[in-house]
N, C-alpha and C positions, 0 to 999 in steps of 0.2 A: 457910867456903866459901859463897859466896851461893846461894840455894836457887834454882831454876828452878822456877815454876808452870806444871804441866799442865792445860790449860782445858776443850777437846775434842778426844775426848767427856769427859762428865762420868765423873770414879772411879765405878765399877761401873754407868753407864748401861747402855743395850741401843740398841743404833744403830738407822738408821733400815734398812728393806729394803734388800738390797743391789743388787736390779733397779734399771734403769734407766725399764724400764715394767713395767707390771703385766698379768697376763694377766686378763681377765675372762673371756671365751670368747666375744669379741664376732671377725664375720670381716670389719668395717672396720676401717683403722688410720690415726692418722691421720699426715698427710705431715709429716716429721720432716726439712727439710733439713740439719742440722749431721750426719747420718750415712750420707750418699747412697750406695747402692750401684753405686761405677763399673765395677765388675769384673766384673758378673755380663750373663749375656745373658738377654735376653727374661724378667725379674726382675722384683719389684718395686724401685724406689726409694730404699726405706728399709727399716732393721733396726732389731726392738725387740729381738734378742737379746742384750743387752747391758745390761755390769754397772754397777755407780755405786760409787765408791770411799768410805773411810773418811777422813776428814780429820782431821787429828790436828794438832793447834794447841796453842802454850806460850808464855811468856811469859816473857822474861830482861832483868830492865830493868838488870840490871851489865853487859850486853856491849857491847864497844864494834861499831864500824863493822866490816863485812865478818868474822862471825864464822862459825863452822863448828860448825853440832854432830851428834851424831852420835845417831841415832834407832834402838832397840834393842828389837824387837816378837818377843815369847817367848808360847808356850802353856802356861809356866809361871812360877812368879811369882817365881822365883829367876832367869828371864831363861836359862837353860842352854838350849840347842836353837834358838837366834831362827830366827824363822821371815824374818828379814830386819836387818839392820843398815846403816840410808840416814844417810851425811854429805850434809849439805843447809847450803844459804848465808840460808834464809827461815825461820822460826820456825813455819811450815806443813808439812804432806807428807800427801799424799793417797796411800792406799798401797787399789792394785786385787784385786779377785782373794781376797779373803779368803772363809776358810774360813765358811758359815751357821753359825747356833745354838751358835757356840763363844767359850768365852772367849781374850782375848787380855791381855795385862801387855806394860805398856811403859814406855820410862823415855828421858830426855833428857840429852845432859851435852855441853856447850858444851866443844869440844874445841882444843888448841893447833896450830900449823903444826908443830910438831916431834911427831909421832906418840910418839917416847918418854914426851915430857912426861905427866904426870896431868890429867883434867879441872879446867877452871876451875871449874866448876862440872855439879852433878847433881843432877835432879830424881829427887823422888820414886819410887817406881814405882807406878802409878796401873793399874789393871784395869775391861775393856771385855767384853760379849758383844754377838756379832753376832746381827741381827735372824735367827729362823727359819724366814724365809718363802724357799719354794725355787722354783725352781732356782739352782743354783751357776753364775752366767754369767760364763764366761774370753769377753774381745776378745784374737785375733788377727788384728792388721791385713792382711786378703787372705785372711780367713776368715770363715766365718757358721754361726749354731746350732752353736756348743762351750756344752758346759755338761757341769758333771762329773755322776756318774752316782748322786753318795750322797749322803747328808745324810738320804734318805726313813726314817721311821717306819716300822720295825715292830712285832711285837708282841710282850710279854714285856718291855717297856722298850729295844729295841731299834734301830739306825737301822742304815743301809748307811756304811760307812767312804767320807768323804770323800779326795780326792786323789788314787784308784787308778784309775779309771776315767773317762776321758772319748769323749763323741761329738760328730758334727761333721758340716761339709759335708767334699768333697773341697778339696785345696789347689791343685790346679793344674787344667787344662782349663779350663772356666768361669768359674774363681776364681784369681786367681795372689797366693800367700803371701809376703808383704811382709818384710824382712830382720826389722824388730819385730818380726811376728808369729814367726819362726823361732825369735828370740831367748825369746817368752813358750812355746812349746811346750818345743824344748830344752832352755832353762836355767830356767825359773821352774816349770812342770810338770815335770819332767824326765822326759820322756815316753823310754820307754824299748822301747815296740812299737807302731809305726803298723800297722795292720790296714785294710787294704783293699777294702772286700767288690766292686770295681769289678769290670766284665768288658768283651767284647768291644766294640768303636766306642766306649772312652773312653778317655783320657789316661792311661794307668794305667802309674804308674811312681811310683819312691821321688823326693820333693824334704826331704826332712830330711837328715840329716847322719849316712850308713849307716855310720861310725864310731862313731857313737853310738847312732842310733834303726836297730834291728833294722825291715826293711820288708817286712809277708808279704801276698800278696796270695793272697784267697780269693775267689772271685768265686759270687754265690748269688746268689738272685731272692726277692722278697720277698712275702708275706701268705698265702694260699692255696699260693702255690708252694713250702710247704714240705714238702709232702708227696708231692712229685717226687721220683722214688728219685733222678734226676740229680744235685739238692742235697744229698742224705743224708750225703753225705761232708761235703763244707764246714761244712755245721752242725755236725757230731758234731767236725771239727777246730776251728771257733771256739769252741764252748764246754771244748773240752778246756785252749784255750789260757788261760783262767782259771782252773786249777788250779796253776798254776807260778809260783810267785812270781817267778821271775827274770823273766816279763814285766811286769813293775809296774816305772813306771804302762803305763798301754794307752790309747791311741786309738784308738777305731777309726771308719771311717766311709765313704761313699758319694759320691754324688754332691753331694745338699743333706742330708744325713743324716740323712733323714727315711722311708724305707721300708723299705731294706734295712738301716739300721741302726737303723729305728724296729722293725724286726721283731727284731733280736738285743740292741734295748735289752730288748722286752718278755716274752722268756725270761729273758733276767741278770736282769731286776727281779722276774719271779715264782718261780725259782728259790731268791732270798733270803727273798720273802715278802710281796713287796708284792700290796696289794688290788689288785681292778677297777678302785674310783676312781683309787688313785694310776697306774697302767699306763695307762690313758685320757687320765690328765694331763700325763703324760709325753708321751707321743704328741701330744696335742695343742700343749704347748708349741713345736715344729719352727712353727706358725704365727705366731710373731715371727719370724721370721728371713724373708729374703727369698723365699722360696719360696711357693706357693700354699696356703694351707689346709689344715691335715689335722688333720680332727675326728673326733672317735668314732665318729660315724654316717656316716660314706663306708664306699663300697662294699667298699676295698681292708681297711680295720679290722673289718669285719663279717664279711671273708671269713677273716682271722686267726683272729677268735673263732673262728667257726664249724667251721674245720677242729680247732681245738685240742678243742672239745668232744667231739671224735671219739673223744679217749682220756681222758677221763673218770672211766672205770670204778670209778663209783658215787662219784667223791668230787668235786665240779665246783670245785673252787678254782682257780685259776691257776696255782697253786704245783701241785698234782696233773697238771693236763690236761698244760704244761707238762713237769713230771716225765716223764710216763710217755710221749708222746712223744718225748721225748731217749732216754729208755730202750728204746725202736722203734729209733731209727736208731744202737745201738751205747756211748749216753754211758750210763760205771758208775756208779751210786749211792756210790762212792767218788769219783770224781771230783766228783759236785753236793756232797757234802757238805765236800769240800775247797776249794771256789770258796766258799760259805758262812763255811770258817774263816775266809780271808783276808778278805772282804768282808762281813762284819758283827760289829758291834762294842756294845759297852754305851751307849745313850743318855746 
């Protein structure tokens, strides 16, 4: 059987970042036409939020004209579990959306028109990791700032589990979600609870497919306003809703998913254990995306901190102030520790 050579990436390389641009923490950007934002009002232009695919390239010099083969991308090297199986007509395939810092095995086999038949041929299988620089940035087309929520380092050898958790803009009002874009949440995410933290004077309604994507709408007010008994319920419901596995995965998200959901990114993220720097960098990533700026040092992030340091009491970590907080407006220490099982995992 003639062998199929896989070229790129190289057997056991480390791909290049999987952003599309890189954040520095600079607050110009520049004008990027191939990614205009049409959909958005009183916006910027352009979106860095956005990822850059893997391109996976082989070489079959037995195959004749108009061949088909079939591309077969597993997180383990026996190939059981593919994380995707692409029949493609070009000896390319750029495949989006992959997991940071994780290895992948893949394998090629030049396949017949009659599906029972055996491959003509099958290459190697040949293993890849992806670069570890984060964030995890998903494009859906009639969306802006998706990026999933894990990959982040913590300590003891530890990260946040990729795939369960993503944030984002809103999908409709402002923004209107493109059948593609439907298609990468539904079926390639398989996002299985849209979370809403929308309120009063916005679009607020389910546009997923409520046959499948469960749709709860919680409507909260973000950074200093968390300590409105008003919101005390909705918090204490949003974060209970990460103890349940049956909502995984989860999105959730706002208007440009950047306050209100930059405020219940940065409990989930210090509940597991992330530092000041990574919570700040988080936060500030929401400035790729078309929306205005949101740096560390604004008003609205200072007044976060500052109400969180309220609860304290004597141990000023994130993960603590945080803590005990949640534990003010009703969330059990059974539950944070339950939200921890599911979403964190061995590095």
């Amino acid at each position: 059987m003639p062998a199929i050579t896989l070229h790129e990436p190289v057997d056991n390389a480390t791909t290049h970042p999987l952003q599309a641009y890189a954040w520095t923490g600079a607050t110009t950007h520049p004008r990027d036409p191939a990614h205009l934002s049409h959909n958005a009002t009183g916006t910027r232009t352009f979106d860095r939020s956005l990822p850059r695919p893997i391109r996976l390239a082989w070489r079959d010099d037995a195959a004749p004209a108009l061949s088909t083969w079939q591309v077969t991308l597993s997180r383990w090297p026996d190939l059981r579990e593919p994380d995707g199986m692409f029949a493609v007509t070009a000896s390319t395939l750029d495949v989006p959306h992959l997991h940071v810092d994780t290895a992948y095995y893949w394998q090629v086999a030049r396949i017949h028109a009659s599906e029972s038949a055996p491959p003509a041929s099958v290459s190697p299988v040949h293993r890849f990791r992806t670069h570890a620089h984060l964030p995890r940035w998903v494009y859906a087309p009639g969306m802006t700032n998706l990026r999933d929520m894990g990959g982040w380092p913590l300590p003891g050898g530890q990260r946040i589990r990729q795939g369960l958790v993503y944030r984002a803009s809103e999908m409709n009002g402002h923004l209107a979600l493109q059948a593609a874009g439907r298609r990468v949440l539904e079926d390639e995410l398989g996002i299985r609870t849209d979370l809403d933290l929308r309120g009063v004077g916005e679009d607020v309604r389910s546009v997923l497919d409520e046959a499948r994507v469960r749709w709860l709408n919680v409507p909260i007010r973000p950074y200093g306003e968390i300590r409105d008994a008003i919101y005390h319920n909705g918090y204490r419901r949003i974060i209970e809703l990460f103890a349940d596995t049956a909502n995984y995965p989860i999105l959730f998200h706002c208007w440009a998913g950047a306050d209100r959901a930059g405020t219940v990114a940065y409990m989930l993220h210090a509940i597991l254990g992330a530092n000041a720097h990574q919570l700040a960098h988080d936060y500030e990533l929401t400035s790729m995306a078309v929306w205005e700026d949101r740096l560390r040092g604004m008003l609205g992030y200072r007044a976060l901190l500052s109400d969180f340091r309220a609860f304290t009491n004597g141990d000023p970590s994130p993960r603590a102030e945080v803590e005990n907080y949640l534990h003010s407006i009703g969330v059990s220490a059974t539950t944070l520790d339950r939200i921890r099982e599911i979403l964190i995992e061995a590095a």
